[in-house]
N, C-alpha and C positions, 0 to 999 in steps of 0.2 A: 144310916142316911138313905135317904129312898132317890131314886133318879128316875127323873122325868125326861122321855125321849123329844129331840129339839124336832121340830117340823122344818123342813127344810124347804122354799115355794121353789124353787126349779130343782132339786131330786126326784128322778123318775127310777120305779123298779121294774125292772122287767124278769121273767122265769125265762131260761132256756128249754129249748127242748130235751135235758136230761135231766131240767129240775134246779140247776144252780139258778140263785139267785146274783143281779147285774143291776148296779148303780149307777146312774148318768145324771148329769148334769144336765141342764137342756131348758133354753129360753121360746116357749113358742113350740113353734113346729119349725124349728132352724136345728143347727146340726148339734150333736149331744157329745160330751165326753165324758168317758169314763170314768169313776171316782171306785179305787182299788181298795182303800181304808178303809176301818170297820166302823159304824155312825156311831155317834155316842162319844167317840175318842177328839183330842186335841188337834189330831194328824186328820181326822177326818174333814172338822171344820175349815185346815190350813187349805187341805184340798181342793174342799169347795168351795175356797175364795177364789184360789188360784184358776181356775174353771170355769167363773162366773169369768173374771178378767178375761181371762185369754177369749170367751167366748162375746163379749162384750167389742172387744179389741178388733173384731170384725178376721181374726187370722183363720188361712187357710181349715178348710175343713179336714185333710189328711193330717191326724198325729200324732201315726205310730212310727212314726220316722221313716215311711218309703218316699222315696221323691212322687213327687206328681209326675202323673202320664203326659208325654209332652212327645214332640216331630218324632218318629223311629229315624235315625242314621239310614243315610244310602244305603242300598247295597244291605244291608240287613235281614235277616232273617223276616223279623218284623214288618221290616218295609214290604217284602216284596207277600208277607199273608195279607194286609192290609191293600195293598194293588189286588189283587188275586180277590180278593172281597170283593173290592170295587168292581170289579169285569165281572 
């Protein structure tokens, strides 16, 4: 049986600069996620649905699971590099 690779309209490749090859998902010129499974595969397509949704869904652009950048706490280390910027 012979397989024919599926086209996928919003998977983008990108090469790193050591040469790995990086799969993204990506509507536009709007934010991309990652798609880790190998194309071709069952897990790949689950993927890329799940990646159109979420991106679709309008949710946050961070999702590697760090919280968003948000006020630094008084008194912080943080706080007081960002004052010090400021001045």
């Amino acid at each position: 049986m012979v397989s024919i690779p599926i086209q996928f309209k919003h998977v983008v490749e990108e090469v790193d600069r050591h040469g790995n090859r990086r799969r993204y998902a990506r509507i536009g010129q709007g934010p991309r996620r990652r798609l880790r499974e190998e194309p071709g595969t069952e897990a790949f397509r689950a993927e890329y649905e799940d990646a159109l949704a979420w991106l679709r869904s309008g949710a946050p652009v961070v999702d590697d699971g760090r919280p968003k950048i948000s006020k630094p706490s008084p008194g912080s280390f943080r706080a007081a590099w960002i004052d010090y910027q400021a001045s």
